[in-house]
Backbone of each chain as ProteinMPNN parsed JSONL, in Angstrom:
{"seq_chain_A": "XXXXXXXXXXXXXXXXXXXXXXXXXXXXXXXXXXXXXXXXXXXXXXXXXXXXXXXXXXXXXXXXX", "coords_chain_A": {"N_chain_A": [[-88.161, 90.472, 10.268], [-88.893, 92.319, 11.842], [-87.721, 92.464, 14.329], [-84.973, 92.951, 13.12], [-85.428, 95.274, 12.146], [-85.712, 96.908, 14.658], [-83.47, 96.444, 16.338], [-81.419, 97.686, 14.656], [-82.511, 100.068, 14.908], [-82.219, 100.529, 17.489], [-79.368, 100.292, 17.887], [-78.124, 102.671, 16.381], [-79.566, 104.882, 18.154], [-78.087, 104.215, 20.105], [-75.577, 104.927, 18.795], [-76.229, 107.582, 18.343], [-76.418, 108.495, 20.693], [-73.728, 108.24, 21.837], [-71.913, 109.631, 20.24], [-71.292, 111.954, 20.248], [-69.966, 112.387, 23.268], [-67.987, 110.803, 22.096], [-66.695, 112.206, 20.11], [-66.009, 114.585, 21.312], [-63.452, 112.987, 23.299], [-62.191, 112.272, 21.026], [-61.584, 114.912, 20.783], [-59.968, 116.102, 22.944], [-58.221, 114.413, 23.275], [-56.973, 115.353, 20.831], [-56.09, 117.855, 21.503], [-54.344, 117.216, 23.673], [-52.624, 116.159, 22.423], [-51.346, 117.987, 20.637], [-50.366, 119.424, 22.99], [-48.245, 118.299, 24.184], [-47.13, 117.529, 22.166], [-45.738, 120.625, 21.817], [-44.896, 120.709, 24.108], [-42.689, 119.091, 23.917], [-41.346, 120.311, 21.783], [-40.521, 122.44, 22.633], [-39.063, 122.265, 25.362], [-36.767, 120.458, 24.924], [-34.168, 119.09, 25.391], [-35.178, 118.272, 28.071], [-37.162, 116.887, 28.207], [-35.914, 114.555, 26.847], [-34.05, 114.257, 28.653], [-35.251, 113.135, 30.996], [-36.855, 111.536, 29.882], [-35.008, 109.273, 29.459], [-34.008, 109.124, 31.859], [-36.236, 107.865, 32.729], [-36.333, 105.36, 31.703], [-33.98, 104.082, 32.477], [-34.878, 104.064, 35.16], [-36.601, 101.879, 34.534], [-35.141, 99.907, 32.993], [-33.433, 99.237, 35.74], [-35.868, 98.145, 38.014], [-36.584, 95.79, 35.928], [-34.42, 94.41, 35.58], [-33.749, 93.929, 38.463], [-36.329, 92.429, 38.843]], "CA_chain_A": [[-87.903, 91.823, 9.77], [-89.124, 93.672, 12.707], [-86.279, 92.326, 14.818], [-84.008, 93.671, 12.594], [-85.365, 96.682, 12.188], [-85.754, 96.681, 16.208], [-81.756, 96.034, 16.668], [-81.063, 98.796, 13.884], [-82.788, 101.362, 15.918], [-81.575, 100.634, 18.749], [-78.071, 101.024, 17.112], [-78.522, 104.253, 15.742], [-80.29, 105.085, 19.143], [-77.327, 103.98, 21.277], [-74.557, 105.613, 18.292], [-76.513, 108.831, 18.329], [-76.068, 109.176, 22.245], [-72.392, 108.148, 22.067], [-71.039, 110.047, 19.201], [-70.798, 113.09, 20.784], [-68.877, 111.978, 24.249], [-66.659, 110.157, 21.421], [-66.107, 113.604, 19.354], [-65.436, 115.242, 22.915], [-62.537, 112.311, 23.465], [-61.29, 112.869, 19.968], [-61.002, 116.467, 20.677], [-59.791, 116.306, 23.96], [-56.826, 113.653, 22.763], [-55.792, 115.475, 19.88], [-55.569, 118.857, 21.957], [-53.315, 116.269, 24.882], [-51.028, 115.363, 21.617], [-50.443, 119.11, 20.685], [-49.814, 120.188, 24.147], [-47.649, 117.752, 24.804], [-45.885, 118.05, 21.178], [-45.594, 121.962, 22.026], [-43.985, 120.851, 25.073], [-41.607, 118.233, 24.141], [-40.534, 120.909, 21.043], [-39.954, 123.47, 23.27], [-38.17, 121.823, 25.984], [-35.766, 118.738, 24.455], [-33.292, 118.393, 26.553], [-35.571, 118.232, 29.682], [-37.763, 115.589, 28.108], [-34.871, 113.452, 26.755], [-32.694, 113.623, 29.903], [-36.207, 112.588, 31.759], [-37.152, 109.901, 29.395], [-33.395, 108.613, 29.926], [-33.764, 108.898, 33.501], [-37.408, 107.01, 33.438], [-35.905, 103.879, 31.185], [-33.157, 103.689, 33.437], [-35.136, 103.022, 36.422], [-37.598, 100.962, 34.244], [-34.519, 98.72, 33.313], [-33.121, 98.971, 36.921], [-36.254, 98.133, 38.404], [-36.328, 94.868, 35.48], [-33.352, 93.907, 35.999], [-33.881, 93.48, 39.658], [-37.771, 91.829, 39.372]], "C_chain_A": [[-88.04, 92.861, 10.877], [-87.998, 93.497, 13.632], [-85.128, 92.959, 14.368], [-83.727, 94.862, 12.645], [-85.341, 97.364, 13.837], [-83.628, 97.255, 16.531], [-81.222, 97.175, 15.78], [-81.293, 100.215, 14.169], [-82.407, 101.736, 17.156], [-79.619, 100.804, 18.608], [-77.887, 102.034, 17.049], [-78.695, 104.926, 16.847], [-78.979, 105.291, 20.25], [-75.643, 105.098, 20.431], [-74.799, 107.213, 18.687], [-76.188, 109.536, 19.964], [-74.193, 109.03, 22.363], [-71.516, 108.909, 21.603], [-70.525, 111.345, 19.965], [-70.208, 113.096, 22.035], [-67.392, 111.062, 23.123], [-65.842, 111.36, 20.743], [-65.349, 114.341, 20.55], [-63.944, 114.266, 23.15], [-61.703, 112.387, 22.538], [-60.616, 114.038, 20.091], [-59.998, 117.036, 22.063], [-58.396, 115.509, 23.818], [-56.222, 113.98, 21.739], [-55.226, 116.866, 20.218], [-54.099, 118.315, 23.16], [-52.351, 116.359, 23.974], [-50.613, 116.968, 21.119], [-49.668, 119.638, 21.929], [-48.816, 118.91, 24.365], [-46.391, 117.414, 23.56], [-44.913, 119.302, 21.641], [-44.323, 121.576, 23.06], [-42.335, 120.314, 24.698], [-40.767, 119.624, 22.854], [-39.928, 122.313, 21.859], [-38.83, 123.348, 24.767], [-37.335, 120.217, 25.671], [-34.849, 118.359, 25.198], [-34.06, 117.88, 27.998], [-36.411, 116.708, 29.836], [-36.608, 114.259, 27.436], [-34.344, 112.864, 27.867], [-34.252, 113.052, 30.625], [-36.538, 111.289, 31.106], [-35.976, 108.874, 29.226], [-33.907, 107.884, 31.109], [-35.015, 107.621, 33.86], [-37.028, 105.364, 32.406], [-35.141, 103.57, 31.65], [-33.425, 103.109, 34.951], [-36.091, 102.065, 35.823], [-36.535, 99.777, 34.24], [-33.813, 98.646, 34.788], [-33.945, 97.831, 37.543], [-36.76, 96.278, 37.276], [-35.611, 93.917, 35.829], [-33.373, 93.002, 37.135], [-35.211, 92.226, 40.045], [-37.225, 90.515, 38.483]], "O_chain_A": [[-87.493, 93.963, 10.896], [-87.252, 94.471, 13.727], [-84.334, 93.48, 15.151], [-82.709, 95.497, 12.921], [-84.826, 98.476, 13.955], [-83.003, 98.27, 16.84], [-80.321, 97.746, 16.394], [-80.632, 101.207, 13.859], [-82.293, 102.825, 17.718], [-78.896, 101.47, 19.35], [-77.255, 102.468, 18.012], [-77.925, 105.887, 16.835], [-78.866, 106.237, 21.031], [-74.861, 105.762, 21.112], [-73.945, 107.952, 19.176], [-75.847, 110.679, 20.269], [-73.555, 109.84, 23.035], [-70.438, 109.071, 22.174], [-69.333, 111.566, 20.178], [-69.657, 114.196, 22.096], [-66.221, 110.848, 23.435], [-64.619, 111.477, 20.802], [-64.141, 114.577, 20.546], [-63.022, 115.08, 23.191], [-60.515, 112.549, 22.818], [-59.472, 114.288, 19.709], [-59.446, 118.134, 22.13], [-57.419, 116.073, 24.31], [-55.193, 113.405, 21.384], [-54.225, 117.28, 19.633], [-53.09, 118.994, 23.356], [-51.214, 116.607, 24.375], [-49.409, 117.194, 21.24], [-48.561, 120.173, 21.88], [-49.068, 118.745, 25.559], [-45.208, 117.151, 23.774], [-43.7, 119.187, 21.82], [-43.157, 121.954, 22.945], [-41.25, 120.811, 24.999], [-39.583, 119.862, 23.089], [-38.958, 122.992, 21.522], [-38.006, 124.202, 25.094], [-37.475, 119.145, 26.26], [-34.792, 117.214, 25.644], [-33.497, 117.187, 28.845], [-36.459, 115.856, 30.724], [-36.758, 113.08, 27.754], [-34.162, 111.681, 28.156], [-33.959, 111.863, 30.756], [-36.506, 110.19, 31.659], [-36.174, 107.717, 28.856], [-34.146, 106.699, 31.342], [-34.956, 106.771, 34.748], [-37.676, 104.349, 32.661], [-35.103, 102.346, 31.526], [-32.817, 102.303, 35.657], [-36.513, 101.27, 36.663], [-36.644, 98.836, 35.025], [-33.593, 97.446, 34.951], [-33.404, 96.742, 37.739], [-37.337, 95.481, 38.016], [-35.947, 92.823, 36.282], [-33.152, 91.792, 37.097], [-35.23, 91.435, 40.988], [-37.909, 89.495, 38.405]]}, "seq_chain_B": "XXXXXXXXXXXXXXXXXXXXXXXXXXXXXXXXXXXXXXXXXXXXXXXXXXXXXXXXXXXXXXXXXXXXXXXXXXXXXXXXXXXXXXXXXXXXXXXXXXXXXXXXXXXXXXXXXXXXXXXXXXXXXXXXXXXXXXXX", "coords_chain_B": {"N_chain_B": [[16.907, 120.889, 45.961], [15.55, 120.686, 48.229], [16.482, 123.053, 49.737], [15.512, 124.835, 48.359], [12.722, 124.669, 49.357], [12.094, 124.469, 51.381], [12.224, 127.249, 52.506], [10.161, 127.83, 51.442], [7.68, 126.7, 52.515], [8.061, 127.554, 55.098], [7.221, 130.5, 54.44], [4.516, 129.796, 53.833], [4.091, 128.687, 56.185], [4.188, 130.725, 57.806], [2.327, 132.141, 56.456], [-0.996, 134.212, 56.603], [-3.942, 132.036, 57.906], [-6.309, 132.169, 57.205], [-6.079, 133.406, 54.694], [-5.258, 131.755, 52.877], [-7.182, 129.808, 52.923], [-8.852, 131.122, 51.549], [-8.14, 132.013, 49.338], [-7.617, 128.946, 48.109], [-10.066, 128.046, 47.922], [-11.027, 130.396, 46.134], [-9.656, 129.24, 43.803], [-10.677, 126.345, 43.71], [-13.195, 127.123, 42.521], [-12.86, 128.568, 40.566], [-11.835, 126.303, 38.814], [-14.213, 125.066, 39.066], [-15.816, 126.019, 37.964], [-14.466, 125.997, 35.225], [-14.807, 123.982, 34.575], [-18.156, 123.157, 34.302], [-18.116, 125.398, 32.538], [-16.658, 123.709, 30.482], [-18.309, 121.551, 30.208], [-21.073, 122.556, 29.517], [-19.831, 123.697, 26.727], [-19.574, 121.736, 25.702], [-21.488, 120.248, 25.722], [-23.571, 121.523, 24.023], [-21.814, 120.959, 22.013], [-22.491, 118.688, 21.244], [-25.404, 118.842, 20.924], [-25.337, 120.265, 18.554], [-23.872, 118.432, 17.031], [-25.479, 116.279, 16.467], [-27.596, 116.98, 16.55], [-29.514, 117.286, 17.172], [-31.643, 119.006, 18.666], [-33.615, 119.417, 15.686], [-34.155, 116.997, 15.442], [-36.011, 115.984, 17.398], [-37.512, 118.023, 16.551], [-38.652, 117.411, 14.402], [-39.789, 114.948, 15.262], [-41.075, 114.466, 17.709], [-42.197, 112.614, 19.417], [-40.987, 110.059, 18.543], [-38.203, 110.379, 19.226], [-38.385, 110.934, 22.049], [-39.133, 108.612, 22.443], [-37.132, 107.351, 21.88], [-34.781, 107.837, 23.163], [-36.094, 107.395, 26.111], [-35.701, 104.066, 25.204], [-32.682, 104.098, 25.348], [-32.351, 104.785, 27.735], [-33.319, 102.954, 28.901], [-31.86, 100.311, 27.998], [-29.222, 101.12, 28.973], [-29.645, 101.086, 32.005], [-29.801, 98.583, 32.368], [-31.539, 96.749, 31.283], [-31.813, 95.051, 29.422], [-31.259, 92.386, 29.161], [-33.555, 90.713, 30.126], [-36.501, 88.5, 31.901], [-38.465, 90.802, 31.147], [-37.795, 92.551, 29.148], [-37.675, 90.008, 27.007], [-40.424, 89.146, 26.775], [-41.743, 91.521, 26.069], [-39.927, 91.247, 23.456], [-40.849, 88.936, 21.969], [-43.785, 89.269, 21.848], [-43.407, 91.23, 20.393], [-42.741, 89.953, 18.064], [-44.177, 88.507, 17.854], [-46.66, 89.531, 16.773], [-45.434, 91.35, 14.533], [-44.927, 89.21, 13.0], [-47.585, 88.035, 12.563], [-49.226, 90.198, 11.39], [-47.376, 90.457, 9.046], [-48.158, 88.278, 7.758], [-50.364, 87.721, 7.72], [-51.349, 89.434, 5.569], [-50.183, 88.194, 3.688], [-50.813, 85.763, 3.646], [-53.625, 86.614, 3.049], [-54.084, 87.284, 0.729], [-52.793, 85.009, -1.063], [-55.049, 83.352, -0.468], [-57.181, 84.65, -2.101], [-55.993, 84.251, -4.057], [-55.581, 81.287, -4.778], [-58.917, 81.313, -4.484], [-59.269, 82.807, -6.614], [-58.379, 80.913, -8.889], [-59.967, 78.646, -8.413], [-61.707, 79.649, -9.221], [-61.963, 80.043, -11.688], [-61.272, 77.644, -12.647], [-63.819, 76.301, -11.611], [-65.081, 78.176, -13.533], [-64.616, 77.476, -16.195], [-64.98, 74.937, -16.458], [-67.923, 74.65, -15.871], [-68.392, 76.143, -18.41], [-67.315, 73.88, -20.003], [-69.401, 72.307, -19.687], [-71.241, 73.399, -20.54], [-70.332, 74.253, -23.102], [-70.366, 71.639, -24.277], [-72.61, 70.745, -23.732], [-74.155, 72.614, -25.091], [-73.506, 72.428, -28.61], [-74.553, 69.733, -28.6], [-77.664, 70.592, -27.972], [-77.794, 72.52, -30.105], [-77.095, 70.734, -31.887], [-79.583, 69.203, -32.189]], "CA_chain_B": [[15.593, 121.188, 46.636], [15.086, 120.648, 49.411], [17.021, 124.155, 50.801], [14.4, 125.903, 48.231], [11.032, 123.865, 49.606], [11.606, 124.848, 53.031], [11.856, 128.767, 53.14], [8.545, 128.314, 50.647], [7.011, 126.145, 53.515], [8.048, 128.625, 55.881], [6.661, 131.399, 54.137], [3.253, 129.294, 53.575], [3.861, 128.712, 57.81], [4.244, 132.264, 58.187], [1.148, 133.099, 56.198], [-2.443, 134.158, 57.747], [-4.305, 130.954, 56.998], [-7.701, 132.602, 56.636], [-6.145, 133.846, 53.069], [-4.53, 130.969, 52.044], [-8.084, 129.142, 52.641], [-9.451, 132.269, 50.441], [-7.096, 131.539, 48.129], [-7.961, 128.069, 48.115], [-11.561, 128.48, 47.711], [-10.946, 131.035, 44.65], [-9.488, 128.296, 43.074], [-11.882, 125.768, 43.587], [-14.296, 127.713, 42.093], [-13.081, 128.663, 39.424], [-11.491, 125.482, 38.447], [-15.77, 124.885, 38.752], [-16.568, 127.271, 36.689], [-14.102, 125.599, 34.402], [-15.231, 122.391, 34.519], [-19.203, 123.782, 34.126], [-18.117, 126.067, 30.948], [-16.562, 122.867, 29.521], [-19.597, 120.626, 29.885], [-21.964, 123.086, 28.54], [-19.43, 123.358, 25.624], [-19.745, 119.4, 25.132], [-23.375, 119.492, 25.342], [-23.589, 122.179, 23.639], [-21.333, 120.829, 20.732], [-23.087, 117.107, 21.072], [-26.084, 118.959, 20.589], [-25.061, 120.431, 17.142], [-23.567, 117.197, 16.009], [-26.624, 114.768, 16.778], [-28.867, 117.712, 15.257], [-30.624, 116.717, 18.748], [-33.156, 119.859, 18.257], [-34.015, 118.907, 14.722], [-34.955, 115.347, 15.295], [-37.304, 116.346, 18.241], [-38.593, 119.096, 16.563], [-39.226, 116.387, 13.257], [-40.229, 113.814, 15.425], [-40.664, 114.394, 18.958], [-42.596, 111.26, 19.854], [-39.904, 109.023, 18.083], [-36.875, 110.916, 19.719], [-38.488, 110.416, 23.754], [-39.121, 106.817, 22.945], [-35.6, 105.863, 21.732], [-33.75, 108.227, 24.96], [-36.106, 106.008, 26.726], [-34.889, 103.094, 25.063], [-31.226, 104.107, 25.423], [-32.451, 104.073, 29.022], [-33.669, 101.192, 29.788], [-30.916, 99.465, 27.848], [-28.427, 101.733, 30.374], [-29.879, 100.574, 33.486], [-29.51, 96.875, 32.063], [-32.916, 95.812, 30.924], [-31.516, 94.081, 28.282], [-31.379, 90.649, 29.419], [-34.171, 90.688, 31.223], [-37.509, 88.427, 31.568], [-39.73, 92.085, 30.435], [-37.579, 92.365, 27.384], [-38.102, 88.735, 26.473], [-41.731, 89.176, 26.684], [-41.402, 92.381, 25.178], [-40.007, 91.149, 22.156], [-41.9, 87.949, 21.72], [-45.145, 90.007, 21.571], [-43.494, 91.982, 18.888], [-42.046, 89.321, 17.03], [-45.819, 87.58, 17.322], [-47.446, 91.153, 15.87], [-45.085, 91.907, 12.998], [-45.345, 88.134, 12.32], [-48.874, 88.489, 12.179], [-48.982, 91.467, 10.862], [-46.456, 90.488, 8.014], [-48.686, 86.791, 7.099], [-51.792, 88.251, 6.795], [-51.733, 90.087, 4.231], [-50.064, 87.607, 2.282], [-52.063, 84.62, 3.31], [-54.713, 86.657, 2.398], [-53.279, 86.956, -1.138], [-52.665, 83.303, -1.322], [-56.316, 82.793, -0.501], [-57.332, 85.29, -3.136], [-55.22, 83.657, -5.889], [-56.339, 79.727, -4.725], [-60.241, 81.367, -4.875], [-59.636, 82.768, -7.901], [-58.488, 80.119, -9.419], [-60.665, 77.806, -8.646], [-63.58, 80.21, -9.648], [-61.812, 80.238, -12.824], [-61.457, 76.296, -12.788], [-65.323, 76.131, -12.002], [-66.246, 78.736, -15.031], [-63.811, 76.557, -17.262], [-65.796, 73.507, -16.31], [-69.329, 74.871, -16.519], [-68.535, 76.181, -20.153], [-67.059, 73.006, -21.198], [-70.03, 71.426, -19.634], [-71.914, 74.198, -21.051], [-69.753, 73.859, -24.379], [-70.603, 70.269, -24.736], [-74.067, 70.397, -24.401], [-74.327, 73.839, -26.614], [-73.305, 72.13, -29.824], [-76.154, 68.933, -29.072], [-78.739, 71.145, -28.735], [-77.649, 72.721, -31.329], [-77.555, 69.649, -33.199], [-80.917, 68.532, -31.929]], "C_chain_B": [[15.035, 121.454, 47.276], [15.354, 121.822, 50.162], [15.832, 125.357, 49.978], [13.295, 125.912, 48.471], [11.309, 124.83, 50.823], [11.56, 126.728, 53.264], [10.704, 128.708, 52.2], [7.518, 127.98, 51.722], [7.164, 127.326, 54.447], [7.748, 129.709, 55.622], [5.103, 130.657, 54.008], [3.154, 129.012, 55.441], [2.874, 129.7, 57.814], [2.608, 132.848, 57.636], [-0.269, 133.306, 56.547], [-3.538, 132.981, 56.837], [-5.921, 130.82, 56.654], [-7.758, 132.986, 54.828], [-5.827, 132.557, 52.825], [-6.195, 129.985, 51.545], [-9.266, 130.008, 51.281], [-9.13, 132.017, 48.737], [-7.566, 130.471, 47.265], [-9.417, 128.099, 47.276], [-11.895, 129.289, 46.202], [-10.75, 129.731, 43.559], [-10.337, 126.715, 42.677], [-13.332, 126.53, 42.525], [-13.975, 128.085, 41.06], [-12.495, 127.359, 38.61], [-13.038, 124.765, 38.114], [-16.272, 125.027, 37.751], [-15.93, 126.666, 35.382], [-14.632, 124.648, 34.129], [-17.279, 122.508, 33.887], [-19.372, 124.446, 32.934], [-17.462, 124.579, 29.981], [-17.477, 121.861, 29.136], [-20.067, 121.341, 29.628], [-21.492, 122.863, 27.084], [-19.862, 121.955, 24.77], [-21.152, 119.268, 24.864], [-24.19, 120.146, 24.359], [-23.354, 121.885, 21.741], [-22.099, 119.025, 20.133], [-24.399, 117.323, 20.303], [-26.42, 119.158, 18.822], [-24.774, 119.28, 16.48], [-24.784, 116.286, 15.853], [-27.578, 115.618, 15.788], [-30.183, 117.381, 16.43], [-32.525, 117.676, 18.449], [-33.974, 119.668, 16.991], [-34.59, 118.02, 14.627], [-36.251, 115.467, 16.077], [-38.101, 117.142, 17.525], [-39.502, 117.964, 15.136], [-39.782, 115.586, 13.999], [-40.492, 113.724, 16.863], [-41.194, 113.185, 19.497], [-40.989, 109.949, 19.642], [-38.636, 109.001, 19.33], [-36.752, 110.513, 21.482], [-38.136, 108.902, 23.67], [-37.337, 106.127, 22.51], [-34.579, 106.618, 22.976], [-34.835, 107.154, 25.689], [-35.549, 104.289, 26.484], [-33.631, 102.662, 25.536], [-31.07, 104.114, 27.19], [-33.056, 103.085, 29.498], [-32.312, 100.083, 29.562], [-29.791, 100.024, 28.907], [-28.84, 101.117, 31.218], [-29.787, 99.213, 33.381], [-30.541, 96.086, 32.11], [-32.835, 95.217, 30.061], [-32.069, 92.835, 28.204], [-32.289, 90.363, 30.354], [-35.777, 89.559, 30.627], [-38.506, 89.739, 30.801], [-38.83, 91.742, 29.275], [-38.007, 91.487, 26.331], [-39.076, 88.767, 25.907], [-42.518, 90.102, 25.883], [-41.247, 92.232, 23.569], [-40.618, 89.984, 21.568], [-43.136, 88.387, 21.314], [-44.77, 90.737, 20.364], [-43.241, 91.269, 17.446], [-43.354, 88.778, 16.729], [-46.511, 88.682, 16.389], [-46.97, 90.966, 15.324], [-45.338, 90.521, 12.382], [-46.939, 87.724, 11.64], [-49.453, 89.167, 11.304], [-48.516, 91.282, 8.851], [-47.322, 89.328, 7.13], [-49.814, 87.125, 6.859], [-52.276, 88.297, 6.102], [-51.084, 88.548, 2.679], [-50.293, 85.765, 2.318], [-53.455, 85.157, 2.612], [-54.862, 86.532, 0.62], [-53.321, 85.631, -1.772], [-53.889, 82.851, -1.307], [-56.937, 83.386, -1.896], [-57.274, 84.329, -4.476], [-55.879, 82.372, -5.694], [-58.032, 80.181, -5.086], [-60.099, 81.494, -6.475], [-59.389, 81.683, -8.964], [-59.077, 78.577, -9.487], [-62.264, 78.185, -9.114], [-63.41, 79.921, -10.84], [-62.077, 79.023, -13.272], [-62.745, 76.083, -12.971], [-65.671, 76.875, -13.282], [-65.678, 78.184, -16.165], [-64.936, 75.615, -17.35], [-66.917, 73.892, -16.459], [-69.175, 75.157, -18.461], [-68.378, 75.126, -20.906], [-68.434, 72.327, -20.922], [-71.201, 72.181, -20.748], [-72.238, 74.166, -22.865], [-70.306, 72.897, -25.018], [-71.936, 69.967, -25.023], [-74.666, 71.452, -25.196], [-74.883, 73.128, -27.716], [-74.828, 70.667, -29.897], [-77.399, 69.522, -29.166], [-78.848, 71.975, -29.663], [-77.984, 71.657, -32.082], [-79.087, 69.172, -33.234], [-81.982, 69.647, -32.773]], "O_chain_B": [[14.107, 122.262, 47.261], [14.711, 121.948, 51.204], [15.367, 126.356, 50.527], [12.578, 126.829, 48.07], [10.668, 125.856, 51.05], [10.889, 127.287, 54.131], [10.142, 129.802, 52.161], [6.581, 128.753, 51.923], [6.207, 128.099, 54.482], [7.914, 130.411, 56.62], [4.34, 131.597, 54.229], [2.041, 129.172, 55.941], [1.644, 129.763, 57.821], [1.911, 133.69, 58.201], [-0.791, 132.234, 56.853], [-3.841, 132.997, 55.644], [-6.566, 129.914, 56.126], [-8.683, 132.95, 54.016], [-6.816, 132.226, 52.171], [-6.447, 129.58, 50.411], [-10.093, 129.564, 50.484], [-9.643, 131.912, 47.623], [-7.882, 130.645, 46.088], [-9.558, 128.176, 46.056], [-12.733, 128.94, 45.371], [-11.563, 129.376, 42.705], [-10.492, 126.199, 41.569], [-14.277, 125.938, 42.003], [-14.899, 128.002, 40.251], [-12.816, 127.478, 37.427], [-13.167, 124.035, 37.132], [-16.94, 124.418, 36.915], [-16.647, 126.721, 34.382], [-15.002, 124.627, 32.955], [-17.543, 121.767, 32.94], [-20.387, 124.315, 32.249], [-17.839, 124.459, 28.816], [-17.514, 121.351, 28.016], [-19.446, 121.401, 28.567], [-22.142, 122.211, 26.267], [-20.268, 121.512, 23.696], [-21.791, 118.525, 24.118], [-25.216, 119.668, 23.875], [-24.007, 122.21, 20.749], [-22.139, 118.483, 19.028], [-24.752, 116.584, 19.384], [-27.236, 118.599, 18.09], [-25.331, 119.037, 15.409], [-24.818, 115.546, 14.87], [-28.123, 115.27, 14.74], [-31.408, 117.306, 16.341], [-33.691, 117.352, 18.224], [-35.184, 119.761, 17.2], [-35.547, 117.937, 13.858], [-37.351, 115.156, 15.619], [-39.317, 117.105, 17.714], [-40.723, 117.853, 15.03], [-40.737, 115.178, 13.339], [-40.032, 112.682, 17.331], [-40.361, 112.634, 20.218], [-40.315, 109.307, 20.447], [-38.258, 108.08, 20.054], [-35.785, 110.068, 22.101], [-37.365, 108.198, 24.322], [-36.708, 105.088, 22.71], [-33.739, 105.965, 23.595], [-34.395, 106.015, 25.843], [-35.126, 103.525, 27.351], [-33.315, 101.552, 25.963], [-30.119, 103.668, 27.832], [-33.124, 102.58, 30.619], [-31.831, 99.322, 30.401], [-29.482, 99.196, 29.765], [-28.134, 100.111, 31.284], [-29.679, 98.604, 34.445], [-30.63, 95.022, 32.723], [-33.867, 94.657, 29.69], [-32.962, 92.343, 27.514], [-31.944, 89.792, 31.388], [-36.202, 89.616, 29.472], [-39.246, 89.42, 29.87], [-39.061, 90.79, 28.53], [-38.487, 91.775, 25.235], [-39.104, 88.527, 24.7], [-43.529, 89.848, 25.228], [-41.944, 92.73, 22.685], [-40.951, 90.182, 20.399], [-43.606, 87.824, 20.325], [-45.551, 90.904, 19.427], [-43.4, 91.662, 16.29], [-43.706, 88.575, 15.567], [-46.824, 88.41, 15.23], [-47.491, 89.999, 14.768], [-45.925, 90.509, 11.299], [-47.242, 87.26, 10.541], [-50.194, 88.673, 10.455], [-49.057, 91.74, 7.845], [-47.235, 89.384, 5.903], [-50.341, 86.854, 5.78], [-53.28, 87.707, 5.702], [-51.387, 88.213, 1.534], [-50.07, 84.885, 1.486], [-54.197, 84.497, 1.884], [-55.5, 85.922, -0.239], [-53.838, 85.327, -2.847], [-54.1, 81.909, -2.072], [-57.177, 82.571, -2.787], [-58.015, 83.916, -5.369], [-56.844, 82.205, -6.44], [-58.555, 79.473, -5.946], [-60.538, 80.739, -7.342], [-60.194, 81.579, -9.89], [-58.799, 77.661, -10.26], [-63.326, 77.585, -9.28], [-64.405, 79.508, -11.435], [-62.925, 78.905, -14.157], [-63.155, 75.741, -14.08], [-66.45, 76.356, -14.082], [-66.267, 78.408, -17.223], [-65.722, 75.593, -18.297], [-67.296, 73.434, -17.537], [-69.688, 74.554, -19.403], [-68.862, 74.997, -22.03], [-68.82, 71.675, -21.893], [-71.856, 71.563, -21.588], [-73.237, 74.112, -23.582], [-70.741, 73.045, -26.16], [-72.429, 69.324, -25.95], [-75.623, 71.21, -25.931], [-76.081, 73.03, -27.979], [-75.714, 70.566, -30.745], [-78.2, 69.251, -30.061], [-79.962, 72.24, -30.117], [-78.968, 71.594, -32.819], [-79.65, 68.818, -34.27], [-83.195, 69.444, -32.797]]}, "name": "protein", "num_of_chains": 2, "seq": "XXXXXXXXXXXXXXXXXXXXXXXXXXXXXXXXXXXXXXXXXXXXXXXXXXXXXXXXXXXXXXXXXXXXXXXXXXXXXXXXXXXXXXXXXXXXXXXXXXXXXXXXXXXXXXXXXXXXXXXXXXXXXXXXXXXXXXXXXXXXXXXXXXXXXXXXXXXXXXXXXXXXXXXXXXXXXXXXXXXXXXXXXXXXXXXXXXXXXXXXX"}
């Protein structure tokens, strides 16, 4: 029992220090996915013709390997 | 023809050939300019037909990954070892993915019915000896 309870504290112990560098990564990756929505809705052609251009050398660069 | 080509040639001799290259040059350029106002038009009118801004603005993740798609297949990654490997991994996931759930189901239904089988069989065993000690 004390093992258990041992390993359960130390859980808790190790969540309680993590949670908040994990909330920080949450918040920090769902501000990345607006800014990078924002972007793609505000410039479409620039990110299309680019994500063209970067599957074109991905299959080029296939192709060839 | 030929007696009306040559006094045109000889007037194009005759003429100072700093304009004619002026000339030249005008025309180039705007034949540019033509060519420049008709591709905007096109991209312009491609844009309206596809509904291009609409889909991005609904979906912009979706919309990058399939122009990337449409480039990679362009540059001729088609037939390629990555693709292969590519879709093998996807065909293993959705296969996965897809059996899961309905092995898990299948396990489900075989448990339950053999829980049911066992509580059949305890009652009859249950059943059977009920009624003797009853009788007893």
């Amino acid at each position: 029992m004390e093992m258990t309870e041992q390993i359960e504290a130390t859980v808790r112990e190790v969540g309680a220090r993590v949670r908040p560098q994990i909330d920080e990564a949450k918040r920090r990756l769902s501000s990345l996915d607006e800014t990078v929505t924002e972007y793609i809705k505000e410039n479409p052609g620039t990110c299309l013709l680019g994500a063209l251009a970067v599957g074109f050398l991905i299959g080029k660069i296939a192709r060839k390997a | 023809m030929e007696t009306h080509d040559q006094p045109n040639m000889a007037n194009d001799r005759s003429e100072d050939p700093s304009k004619t290259i002026a000339q030249r040059m005008d025309r180039v350029s705007d034949s540019a300019q033509q060519a420049w106002d008709r591709t905007r038009g096109a991209v312009t009118d491609l844009k309206r037909a596809a509904d291009i801004d609409g889909r991005v603005r609904r979906n912009p993740y979706g919309t990058v990954a399939a122009a990337l798609g449409v480039g990679y297949v362009l540059g001729g990654g088609i037939f390629t070892p990555l693709t292969a490997r590519i879709v093998g991994l996807g065909l293993r996931l959705g296969v996965r993915l897809a059996l899961l759930p309905m092995l898990k189901d299948q396990i489900s239904e075989l448990a339950d019915s053999f829980g049911g089988e066992i509580e059949t069989n305890k009652g009859r065993r249950g059943g059977a000896k009920a009624p003797k000690s009853g009788e007893r």
